[in-house]
Jmol script that loads the backbone (N, CA, C; Angstrom):
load data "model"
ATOM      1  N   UNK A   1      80.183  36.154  55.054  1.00  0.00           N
ATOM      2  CA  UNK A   1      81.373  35.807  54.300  1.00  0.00           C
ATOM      3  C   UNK A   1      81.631  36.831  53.190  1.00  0.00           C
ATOM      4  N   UNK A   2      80.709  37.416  52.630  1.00  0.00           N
ATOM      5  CA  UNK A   2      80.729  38.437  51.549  1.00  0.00           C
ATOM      6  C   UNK A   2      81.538  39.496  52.345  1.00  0.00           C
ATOM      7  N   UNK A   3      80.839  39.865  53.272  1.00  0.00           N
ATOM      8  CA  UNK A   3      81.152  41.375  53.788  1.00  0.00           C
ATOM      9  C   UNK A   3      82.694  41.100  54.121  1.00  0.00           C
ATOM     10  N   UNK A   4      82.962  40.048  54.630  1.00  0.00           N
ATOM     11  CA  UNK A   4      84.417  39.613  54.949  1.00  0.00           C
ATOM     12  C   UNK A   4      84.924  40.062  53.431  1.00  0.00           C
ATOM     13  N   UNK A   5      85.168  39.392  52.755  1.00  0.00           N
ATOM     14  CA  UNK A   5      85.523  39.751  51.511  1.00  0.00           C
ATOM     15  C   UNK A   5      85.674  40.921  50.646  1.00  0.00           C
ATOM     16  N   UNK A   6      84.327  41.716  50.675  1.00  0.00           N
ATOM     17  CA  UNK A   6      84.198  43.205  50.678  1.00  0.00           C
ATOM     18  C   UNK A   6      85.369  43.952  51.354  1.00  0.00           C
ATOM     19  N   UNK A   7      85.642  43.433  52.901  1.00  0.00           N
ATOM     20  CA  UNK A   7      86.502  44.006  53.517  1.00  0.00           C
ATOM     21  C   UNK A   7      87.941  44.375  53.256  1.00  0.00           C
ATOM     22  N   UNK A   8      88.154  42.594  52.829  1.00  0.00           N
ATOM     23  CA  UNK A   8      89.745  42.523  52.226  1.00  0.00           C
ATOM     24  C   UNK A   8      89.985  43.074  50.741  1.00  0.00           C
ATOM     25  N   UNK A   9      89.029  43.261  50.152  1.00  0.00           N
ATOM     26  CA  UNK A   9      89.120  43.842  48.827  1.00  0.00           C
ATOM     27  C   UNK A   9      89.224  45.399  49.389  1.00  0.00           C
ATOM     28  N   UNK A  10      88.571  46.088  49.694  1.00  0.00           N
ATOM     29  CA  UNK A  10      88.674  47.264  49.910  1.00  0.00           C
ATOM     30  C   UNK A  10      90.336  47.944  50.769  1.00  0.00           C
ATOM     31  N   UNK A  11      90.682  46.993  51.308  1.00  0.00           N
ATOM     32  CA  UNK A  11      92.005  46.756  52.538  1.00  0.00           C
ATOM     33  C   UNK A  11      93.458  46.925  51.420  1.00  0.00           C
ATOM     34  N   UNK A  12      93.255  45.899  50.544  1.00  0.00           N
ATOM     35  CA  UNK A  12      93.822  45.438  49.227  1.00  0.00           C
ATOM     36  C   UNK A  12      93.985  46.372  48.125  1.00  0.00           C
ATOM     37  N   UNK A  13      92.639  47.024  47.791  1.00  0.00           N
ATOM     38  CA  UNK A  13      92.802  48.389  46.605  1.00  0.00           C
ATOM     39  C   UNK A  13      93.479  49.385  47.808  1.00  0.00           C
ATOM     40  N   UNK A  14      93.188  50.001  48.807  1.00  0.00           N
ATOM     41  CA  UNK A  14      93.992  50.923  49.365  1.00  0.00           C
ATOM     42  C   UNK A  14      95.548  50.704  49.773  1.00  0.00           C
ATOM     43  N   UNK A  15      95.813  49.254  50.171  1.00  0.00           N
ATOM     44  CA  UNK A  15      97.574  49.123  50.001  1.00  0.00           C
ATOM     45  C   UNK A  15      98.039  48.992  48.209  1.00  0.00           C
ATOM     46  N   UNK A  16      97.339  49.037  47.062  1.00  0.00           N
ATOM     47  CA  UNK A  16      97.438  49.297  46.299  1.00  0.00           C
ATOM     48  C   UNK A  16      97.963  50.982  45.520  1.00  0.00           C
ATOM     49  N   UNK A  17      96.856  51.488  46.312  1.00  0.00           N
ATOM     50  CA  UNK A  17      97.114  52.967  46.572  1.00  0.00           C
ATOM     51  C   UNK A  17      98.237  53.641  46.578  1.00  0.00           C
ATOM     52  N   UNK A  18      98.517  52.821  47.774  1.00  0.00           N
ATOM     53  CA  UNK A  18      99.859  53.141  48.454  1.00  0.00           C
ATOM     54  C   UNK A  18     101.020  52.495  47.956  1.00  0.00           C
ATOM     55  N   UNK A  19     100.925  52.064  46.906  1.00  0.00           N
ATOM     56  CA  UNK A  19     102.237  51.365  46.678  1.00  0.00           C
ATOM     57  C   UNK A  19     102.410  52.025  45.060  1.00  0.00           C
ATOM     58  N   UNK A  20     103.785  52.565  45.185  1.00  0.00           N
ATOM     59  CA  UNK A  20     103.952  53.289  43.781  1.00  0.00           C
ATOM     60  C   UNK A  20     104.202  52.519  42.670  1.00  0.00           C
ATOM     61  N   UNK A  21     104.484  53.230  41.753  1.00  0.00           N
ATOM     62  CA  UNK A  21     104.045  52.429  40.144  1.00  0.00           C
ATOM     63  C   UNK A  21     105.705  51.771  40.183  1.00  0.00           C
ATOM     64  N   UNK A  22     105.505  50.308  39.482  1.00  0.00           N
ATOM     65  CA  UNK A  22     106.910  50.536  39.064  1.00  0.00           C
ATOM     66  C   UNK A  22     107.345  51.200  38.222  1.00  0.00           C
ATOM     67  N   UNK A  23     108.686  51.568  38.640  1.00  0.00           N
ATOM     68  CA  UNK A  23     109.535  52.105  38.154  1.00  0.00           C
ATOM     69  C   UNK A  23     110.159  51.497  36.662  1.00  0.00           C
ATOM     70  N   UNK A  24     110.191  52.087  35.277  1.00  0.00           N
ATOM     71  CA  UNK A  24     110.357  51.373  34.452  1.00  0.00           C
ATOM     72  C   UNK A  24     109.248  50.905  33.471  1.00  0.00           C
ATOM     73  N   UNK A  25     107.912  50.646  34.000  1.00  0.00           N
ATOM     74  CA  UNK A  25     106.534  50.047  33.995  1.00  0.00           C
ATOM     75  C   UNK A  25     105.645  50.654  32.928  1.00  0.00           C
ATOM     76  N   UNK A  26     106.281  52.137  32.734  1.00  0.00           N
ATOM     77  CA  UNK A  26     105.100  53.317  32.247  1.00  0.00           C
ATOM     78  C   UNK A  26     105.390  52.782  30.909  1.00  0.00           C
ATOM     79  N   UNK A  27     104.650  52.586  29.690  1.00  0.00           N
ATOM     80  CA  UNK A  27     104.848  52.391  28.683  1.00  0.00           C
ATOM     81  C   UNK A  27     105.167  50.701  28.265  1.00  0.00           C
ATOM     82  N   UNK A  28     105.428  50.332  28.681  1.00  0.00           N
ATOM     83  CA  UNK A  28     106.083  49.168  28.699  1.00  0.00           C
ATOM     84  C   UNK A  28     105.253  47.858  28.732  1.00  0.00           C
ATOM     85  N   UNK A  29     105.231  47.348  27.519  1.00  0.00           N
ATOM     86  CA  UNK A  29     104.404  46.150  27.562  1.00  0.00           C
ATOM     87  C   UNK A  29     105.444  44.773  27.369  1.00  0.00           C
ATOM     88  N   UNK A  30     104.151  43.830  27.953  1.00  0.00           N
ATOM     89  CA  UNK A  30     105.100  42.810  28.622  1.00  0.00           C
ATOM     90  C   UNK A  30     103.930  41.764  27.557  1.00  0.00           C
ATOM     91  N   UNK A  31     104.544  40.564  27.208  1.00  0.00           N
ATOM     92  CA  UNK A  31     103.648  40.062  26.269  1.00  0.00           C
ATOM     93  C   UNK A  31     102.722  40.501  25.969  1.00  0.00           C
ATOM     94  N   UNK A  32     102.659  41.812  24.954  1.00  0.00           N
ATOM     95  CA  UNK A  32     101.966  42.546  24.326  1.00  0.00           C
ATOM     96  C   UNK A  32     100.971  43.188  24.944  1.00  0.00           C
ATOM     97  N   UNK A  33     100.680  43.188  26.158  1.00  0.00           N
ATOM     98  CA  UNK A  33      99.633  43.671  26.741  1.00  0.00           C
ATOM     99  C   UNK A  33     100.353  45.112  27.621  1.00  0.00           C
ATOM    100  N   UNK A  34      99.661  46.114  27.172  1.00  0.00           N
ATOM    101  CA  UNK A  34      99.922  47.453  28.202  1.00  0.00           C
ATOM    102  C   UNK A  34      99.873  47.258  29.925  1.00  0.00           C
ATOM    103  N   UNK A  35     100.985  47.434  30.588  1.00  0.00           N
ATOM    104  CA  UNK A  35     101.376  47.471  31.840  1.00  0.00           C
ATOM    105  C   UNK A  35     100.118  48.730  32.930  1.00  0.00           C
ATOM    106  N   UNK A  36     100.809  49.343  32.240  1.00  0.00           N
ATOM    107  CA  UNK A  36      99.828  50.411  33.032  1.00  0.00           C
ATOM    108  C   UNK A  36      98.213  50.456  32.706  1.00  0.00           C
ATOM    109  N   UNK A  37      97.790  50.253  31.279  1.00  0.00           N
ATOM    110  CA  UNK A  37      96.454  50.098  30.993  1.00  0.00           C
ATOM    111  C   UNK A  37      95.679  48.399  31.754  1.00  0.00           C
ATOM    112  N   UNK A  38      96.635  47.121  32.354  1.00  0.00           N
ATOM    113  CA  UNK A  38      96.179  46.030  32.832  1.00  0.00           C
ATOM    114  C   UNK A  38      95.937  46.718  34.155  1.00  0.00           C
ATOM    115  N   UNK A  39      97.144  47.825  34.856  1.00  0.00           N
ATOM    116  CA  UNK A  39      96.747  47.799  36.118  1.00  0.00           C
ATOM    117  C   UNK A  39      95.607  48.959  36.327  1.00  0.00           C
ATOM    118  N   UNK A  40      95.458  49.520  35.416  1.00  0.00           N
ATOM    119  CA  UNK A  40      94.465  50.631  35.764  1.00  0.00           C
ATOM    120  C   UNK A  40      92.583  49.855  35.508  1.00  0.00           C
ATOM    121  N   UNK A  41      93.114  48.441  34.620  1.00  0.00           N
ATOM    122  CA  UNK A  41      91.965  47.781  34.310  1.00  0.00           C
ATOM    123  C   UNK A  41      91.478  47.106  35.620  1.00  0.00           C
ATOM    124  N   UNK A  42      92.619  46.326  36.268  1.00  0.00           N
ATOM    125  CA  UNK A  42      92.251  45.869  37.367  1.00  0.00           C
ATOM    126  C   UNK A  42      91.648  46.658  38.218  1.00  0.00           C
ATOM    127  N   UNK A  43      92.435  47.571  38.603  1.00  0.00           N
ATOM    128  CA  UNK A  43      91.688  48.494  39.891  1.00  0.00           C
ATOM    129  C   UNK A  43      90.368  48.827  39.421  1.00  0.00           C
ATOM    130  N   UNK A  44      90.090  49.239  38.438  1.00  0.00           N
ATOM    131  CA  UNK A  44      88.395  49.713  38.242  1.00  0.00           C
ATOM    132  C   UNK A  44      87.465  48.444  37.999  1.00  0.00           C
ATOM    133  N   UNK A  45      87.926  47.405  37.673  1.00  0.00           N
ATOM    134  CA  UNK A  45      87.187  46.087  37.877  1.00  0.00           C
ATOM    135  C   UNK A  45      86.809  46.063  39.376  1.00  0.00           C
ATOM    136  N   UNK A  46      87.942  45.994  40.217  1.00  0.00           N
ATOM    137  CA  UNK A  46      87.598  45.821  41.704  1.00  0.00           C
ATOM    138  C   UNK A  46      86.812  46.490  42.004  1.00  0.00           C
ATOM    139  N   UNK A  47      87.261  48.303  41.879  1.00  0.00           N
ATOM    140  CA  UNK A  47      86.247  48.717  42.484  1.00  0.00           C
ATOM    141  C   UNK A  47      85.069  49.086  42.108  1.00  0.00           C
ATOM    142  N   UNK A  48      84.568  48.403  40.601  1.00  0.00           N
ATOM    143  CA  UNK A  48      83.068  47.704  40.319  1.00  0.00           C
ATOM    144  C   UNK A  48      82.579  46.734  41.274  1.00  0.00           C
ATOM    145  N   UNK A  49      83.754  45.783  41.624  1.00  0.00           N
ATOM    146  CA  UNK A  49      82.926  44.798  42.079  1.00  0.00           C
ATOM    147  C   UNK A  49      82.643  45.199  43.782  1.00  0.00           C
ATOM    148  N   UNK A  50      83.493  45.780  44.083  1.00  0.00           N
ATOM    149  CA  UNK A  50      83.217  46.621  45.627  1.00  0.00           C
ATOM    150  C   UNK A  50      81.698  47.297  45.656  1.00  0.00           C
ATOM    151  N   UNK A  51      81.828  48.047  44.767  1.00  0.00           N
ATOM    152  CA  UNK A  51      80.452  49.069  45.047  1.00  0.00           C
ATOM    153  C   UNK A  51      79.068  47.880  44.459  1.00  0.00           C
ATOM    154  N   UNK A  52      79.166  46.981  43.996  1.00  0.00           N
ATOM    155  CA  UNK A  52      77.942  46.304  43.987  1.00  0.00           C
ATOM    156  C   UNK A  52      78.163  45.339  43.017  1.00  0.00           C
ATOM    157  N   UNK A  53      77.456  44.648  42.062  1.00  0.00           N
ATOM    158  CA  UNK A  53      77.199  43.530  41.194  1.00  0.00           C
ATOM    159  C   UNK A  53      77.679  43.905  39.942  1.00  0.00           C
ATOM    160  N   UNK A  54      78.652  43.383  39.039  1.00  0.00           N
ATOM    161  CA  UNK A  54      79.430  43.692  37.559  1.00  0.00           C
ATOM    162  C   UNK A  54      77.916  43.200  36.694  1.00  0.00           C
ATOM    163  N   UNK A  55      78.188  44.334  36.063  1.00  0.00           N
ATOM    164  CA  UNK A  55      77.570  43.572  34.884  1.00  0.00           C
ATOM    165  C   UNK A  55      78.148  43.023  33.932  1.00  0.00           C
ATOM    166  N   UNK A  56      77.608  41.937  32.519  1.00  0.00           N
ATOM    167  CA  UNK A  56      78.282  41.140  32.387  1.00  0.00           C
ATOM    168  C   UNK A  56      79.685  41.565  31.382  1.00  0.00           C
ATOM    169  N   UNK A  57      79.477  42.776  30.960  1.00  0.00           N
ATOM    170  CA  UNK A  57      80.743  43.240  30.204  1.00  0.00           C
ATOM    171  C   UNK A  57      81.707  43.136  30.963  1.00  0.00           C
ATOM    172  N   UNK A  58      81.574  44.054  31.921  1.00  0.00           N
ATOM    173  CA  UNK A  58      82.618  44.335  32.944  1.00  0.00           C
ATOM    174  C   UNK A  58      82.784  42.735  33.639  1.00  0.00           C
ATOM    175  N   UNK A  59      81.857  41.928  34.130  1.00  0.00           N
ATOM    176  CA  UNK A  59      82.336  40.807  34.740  1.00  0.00           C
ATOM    177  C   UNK A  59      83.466  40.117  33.499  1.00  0.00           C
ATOM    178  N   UNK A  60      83.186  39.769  32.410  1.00  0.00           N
ATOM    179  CA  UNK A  60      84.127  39.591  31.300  1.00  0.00           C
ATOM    180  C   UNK A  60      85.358  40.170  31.455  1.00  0.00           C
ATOM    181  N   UNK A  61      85.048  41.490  31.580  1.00  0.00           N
ATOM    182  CA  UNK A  61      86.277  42.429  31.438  1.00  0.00           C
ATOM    183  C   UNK A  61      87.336  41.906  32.830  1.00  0.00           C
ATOM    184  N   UNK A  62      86.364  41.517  33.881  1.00  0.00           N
ATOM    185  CA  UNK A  62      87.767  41.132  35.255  1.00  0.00           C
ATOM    186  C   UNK A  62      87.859  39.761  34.684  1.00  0.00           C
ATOM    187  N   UNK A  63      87.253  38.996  34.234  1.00  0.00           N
ATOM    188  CA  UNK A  63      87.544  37.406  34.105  1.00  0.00           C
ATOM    189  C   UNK A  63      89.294  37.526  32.875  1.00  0.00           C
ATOM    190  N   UNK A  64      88.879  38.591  32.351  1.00  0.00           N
ATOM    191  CA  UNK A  64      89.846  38.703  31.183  1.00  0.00           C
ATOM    192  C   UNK A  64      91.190  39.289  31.813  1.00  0.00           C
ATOM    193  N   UNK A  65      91.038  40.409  32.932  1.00  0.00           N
ATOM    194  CA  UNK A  65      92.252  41.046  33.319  1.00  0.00           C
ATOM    195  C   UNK A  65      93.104  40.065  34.479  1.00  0.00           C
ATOM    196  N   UNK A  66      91.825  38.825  35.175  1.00  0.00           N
ATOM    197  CA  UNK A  66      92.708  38.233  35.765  1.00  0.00           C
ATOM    198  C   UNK A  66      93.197  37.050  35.211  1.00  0.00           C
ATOM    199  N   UNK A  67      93.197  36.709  33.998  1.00  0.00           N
ATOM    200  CA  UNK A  67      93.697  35.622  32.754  1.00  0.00           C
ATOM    201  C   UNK A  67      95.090  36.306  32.337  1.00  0.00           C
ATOM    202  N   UNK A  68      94.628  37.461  32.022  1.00  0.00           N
ATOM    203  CA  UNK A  68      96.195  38.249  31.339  1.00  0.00           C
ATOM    204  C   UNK A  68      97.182  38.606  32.377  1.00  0.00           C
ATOM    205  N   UNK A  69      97.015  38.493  33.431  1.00  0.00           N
ATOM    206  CA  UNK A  69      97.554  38.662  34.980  1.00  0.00           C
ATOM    207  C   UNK A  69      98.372  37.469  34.961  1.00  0.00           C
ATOM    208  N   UNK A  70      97.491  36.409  35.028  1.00  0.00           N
ATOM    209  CA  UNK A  70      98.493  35.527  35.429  1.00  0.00           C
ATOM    210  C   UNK A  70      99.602  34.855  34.003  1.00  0.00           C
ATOM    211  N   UNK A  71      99.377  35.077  32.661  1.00  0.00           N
ATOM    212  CA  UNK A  71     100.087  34.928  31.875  1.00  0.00           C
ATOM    213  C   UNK A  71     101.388  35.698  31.542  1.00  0.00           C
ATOM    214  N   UNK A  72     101.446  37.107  32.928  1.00  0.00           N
ATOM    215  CA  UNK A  72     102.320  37.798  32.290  1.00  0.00           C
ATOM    216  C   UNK A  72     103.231  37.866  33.430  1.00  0.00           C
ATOM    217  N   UNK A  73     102.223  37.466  34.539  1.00  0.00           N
ATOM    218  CA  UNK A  73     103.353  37.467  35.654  1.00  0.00           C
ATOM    219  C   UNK A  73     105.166  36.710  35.626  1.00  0.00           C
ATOM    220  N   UNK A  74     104.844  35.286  34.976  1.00  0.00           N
ATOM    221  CA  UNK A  74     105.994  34.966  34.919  1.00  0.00           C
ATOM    222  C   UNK A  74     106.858  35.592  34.279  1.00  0.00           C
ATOM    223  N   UNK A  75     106.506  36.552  32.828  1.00  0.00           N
ATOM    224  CA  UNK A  75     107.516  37.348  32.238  1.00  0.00           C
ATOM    225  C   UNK A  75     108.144  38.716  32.986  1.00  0.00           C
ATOM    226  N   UNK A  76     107.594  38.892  34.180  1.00  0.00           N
ATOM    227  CA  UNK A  76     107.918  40.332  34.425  1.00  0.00           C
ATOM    228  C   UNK A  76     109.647  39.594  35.118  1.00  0.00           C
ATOM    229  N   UNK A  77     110.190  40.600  35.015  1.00  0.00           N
ATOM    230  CA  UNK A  77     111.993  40.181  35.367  1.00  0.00           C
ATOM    231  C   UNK A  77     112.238  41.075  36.291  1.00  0.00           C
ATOM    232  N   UNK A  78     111.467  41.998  36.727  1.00  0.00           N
ATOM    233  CA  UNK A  78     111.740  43.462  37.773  1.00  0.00           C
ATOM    234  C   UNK A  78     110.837  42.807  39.280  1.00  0.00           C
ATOM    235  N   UNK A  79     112.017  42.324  40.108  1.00  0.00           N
ATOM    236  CA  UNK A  79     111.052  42.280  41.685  1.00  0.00           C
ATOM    237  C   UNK A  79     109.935  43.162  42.516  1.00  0.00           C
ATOM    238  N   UNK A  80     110.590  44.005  42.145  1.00  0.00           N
ATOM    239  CA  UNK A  80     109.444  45.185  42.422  1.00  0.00           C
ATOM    240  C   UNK A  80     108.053  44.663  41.739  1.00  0.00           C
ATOM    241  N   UNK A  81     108.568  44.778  40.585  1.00  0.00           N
ATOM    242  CA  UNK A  81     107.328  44.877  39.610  1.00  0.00           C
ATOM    243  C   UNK A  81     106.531  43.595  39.346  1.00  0.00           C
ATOM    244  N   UNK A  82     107.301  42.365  39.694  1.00  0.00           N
ATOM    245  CA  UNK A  82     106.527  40.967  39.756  1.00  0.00           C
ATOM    246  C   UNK A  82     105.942  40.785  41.545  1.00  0.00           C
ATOM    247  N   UNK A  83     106.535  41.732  42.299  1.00  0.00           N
ATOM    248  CA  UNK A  83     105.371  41.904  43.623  1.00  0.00           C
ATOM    249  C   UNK A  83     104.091  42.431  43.510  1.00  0.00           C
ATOM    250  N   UNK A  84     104.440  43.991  42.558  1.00  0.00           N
ATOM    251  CA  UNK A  84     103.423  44.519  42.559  1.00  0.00           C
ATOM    252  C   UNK A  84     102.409  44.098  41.645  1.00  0.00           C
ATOM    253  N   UNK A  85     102.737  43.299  40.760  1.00  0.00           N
ATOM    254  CA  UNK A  85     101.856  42.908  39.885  1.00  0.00           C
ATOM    255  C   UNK A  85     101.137  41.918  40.278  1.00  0.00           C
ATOM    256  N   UNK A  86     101.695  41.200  41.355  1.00  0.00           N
ATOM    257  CA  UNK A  86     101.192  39.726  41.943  1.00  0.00           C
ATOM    258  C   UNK A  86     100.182  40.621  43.032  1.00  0.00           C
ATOM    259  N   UNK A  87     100.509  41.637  43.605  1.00  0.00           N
ATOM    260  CA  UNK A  87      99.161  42.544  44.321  1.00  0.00           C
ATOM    261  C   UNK A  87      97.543  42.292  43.443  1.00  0.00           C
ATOM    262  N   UNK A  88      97.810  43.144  41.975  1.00  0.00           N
ATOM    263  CA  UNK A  88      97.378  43.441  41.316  1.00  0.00           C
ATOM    264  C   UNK A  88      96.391  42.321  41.171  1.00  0.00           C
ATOM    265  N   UNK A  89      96.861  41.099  40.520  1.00  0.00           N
ATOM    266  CA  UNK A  89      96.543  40.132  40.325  1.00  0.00           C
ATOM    267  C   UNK A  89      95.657  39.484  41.482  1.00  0.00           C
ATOM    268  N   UNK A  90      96.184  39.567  42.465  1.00  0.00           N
ATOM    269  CA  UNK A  90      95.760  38.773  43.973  1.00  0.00           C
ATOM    270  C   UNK A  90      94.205  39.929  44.111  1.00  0.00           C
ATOM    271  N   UNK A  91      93.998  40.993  43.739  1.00  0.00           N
ATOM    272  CA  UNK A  91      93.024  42.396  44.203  1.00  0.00           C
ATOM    273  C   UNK A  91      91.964  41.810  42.931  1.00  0.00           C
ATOM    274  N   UNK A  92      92.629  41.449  41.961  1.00  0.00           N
ATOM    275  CA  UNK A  92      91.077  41.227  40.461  1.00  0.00           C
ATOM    276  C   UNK A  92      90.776  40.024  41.131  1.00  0.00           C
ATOM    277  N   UNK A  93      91.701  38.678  41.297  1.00  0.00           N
ATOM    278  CA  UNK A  93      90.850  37.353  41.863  1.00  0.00           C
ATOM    279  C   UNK A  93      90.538  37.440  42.700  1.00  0.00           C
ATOM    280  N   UNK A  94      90.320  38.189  43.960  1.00  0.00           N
ATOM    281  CA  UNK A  94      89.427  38.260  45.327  1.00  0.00           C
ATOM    282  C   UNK A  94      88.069  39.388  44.523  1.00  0.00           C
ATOM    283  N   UNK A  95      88.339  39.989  43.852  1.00  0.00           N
ATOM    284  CA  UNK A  95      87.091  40.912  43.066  1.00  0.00           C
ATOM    285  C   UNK A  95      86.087  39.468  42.426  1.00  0.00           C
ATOM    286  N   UNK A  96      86.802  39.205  41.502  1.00  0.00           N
ATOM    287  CA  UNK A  96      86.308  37.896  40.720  1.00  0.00           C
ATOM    288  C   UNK A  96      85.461  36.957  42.243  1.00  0.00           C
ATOM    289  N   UNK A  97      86.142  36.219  42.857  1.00  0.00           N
ATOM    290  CA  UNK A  97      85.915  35.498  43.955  1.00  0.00           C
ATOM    291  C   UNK A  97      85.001  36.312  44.239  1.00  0.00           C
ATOM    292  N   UNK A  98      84.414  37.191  44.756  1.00  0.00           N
ATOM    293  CA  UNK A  98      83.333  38.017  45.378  1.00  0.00           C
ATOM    294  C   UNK A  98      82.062  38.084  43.634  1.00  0.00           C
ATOM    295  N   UNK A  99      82.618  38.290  43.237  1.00  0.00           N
ATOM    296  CA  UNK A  99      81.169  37.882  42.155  1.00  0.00           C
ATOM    297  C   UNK A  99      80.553  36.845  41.703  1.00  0.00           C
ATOM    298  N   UNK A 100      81.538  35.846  41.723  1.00  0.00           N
ATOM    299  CA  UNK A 100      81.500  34.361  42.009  1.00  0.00           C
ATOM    300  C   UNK A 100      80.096  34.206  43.540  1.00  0.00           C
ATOM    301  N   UNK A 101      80.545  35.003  44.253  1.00  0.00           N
ATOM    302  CA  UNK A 101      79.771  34.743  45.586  1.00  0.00           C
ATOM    303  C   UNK A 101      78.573  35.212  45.177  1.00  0.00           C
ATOM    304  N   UNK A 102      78.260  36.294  44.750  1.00  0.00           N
ATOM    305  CA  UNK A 102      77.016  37.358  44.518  1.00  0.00           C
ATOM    306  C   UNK A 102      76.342  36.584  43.592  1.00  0.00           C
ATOM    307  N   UNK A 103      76.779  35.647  42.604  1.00  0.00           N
ATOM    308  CA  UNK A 103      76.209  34.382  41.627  1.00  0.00           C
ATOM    309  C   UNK A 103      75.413  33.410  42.299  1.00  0.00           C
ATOM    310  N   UNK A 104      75.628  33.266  43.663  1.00  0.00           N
ATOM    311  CA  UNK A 104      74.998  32.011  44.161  1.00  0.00           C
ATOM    312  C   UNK A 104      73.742  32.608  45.119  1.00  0.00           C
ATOM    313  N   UNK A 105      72.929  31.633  45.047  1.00  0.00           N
ATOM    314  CA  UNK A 105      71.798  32.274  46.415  1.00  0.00           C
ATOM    315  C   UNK A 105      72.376  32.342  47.812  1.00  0.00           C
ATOM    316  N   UNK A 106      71.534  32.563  48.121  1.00  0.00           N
ATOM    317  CA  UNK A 106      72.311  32.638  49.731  1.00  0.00           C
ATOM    318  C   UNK A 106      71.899  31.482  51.047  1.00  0.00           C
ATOM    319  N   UNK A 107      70.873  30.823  50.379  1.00  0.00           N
ATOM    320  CA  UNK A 107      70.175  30.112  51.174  1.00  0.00           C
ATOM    321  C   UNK A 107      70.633  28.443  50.073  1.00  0.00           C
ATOM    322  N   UNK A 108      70.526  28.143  48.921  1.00  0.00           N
ATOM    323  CA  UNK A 108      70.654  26.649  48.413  1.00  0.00           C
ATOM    324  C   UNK A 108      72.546  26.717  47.878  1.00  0.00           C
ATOM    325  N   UNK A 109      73.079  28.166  47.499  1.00  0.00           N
ATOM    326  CA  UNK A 109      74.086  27.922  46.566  1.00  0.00           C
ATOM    327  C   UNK A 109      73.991  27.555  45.308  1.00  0.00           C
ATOM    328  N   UNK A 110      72.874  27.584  44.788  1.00  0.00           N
ATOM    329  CA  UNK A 110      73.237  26.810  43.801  1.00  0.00           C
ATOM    330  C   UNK A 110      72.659  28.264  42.657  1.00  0.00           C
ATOM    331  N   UNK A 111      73.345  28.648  41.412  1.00  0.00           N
ATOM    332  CA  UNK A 111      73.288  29.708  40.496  1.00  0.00           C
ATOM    333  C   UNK A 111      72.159  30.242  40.351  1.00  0.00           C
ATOM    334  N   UNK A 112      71.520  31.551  40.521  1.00  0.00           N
ATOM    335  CA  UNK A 112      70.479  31.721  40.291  1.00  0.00           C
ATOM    336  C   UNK A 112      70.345  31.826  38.509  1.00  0.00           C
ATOM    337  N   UNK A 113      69.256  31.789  37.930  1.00  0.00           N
ATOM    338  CA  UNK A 113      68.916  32.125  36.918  1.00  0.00           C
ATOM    339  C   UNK A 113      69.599  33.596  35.922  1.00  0.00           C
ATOM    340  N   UNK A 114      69.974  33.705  34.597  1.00  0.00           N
ATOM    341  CA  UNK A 114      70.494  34.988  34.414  1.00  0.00           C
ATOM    342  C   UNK A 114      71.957  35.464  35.319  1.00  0.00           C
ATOM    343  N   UNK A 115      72.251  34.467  35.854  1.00  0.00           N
ATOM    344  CA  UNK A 115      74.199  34.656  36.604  1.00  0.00           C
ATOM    345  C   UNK A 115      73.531  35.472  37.628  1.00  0.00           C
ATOM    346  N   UNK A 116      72.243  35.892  37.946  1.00  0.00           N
ATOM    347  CA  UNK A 116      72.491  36.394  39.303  1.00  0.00           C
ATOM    348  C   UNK A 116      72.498  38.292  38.893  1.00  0.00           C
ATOM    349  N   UNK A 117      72.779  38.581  38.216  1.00  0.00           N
ATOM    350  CA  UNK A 117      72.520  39.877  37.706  1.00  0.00           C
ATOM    351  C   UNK A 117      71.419  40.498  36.939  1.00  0.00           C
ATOM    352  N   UNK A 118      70.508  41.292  37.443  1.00  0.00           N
ATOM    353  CA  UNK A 118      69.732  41.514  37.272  1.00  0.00           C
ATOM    354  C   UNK A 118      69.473  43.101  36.417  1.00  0.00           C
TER     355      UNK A 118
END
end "model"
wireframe off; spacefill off
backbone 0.3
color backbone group
């Protein structure tokens, strides 16, 4: 189920890739939070959590970028830019969701000691 996950995250940052910035976006903060500095936060959260286990700053740091994600989504007014941001958003909570997974044993589920990060 991980590796599944691994998969779609990795599937997810590369149609990310591929999808250009909005237009309008550069500079531009949306309830006070920097546009371009949330999405450049997200993507390097993910692809922390791709290449192996967050530690707990950085796990903080995605718990935080996908909180400010979803508080700002409703303000964005640009379609483009409330798709691409809902990408964005959808790429940190499947990151999140996958560390969530890496938290549990693999055999009871139930939290290991220390969140699992060692």
């Amino acid at each position: 189920m991980l590796e599944e996950k691994l998969d779609a995250l990795a599937q997810m940052m590369a149609e990310h890739m591929a999808n250009p910035f909005p237009p309008g976006f550069r500079g531009r903060d949306v309830l006070d939070h920097d546009m371009v500095l949330l999405d450049a936060d997200a993507y390097a959260y993910a692809a922390g959590a791709l290449e192996g286990p967050l530690d707990q700053q950085r796990h903080a740091g995605l718990m935080r970028v996908t909180t400010v994600l979803a508080k700002v989504l409703p303000a964005i007014d640009d379609e483009y830019a409330a798709k691409y941001y809902t990408h964005v958003r959808d790429m940190a909570a499947l990151a999140a969701e996958i560390e969530t997974l890496r938290d549990k044993t693999p055999l009871t589920g139930e939290v290991r000691p220390g969140g699992g990060r060692g």
